[in-house]
N, C-alpha and C positions, 0 to 999 in steps of 0.2 A: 618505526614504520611511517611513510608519507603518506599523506591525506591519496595522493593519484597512483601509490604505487601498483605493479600486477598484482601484488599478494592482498590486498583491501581490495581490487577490484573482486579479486577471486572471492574473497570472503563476502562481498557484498552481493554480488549474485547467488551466491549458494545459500543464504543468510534469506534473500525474495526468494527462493524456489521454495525453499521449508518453509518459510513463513508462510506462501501460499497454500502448500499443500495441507499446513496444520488447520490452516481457517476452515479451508473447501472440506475435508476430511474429517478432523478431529473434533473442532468446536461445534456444541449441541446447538449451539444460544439462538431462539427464538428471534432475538432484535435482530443477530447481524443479517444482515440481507444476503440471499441466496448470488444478486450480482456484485458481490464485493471483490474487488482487483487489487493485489498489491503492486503499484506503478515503479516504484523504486524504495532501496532501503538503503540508509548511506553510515553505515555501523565506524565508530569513532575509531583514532590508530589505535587508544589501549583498550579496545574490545570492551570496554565497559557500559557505554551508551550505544541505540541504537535507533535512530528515525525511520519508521514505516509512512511513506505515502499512501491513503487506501483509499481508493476510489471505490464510489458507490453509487452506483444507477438507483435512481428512483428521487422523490419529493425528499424535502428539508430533513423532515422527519422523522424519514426513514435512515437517512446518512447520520444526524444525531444520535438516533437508537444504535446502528453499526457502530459509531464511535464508544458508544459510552459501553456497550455489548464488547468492543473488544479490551477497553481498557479495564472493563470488570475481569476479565480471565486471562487477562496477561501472565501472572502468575503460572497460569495452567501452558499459558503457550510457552514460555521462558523454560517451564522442567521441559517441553517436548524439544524443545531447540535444541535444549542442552544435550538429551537424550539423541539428536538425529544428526549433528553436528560437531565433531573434539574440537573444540575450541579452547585455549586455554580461560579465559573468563566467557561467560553467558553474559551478553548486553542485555542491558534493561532497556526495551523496549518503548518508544514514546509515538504513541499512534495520532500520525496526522492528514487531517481530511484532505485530498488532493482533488481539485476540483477543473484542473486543466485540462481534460478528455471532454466534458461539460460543456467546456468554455470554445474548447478547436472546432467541437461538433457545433453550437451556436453560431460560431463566427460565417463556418461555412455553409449554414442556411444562409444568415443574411449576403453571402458575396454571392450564392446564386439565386439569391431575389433579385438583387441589383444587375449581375449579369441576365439576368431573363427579361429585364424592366430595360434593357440597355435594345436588345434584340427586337422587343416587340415593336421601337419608335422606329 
């Protein structure tokens, strides 16, 4: 199977849908933060590995405790994937902080300080 083909694409979005719903839903875990987003997941051709994006609103620390909160029950999320998804192998899951929701919403303060600073001269 190719890294761009339809059938990964398809697996890749059904792959974020479950993964969201098992976070929002299933996981108890105090750290993870109630705004945690799954951005994208980009699951390998032999379905063995699989990278989660996960964005998290709030301070440093709170995104630490999310990360480290999901990579403790991954485990727990892997039986439900497997459980919600016939896939021939369950990918092992490797959660990683995506910080570019963060970064777009920053950037676009500062162009409308600038635009606003542009208007007032």
């Amino acid at each position: 199977m190719r890294k761009n083909s339809v059938k990964n694409t398809r697996i890749n979005s059904e792959v974020k849908k479950e993964l969201s719903r098992i976070i929002r839903d299933e996981i108890k875990d105090p750290r993870i933060a109630p705004m945690t987003t799954v951005v994208e997941t980009i699951v390998a051709p032999d379905l063995k590995s699989c990278k989660a994006y996960i964005s998290v609103l709030g301070a440093d620390e709170v995104k630490e405790d999310t990360i480290t909160g999901l990579k403790s029950a991954s485990g727990y999320i892997r039986k439900e994937l497997a459980r919600s998804i016939n896939l021939r192998n369950t990918p092992v899951i490797e959660f990683i902080l995506d910080e570019s929701i963060e970064y777009g919403v920053n950037m676009t303060k500062k162009i409308d300080e600038i635009v606003g600073e542009d208007n007032d001269e």
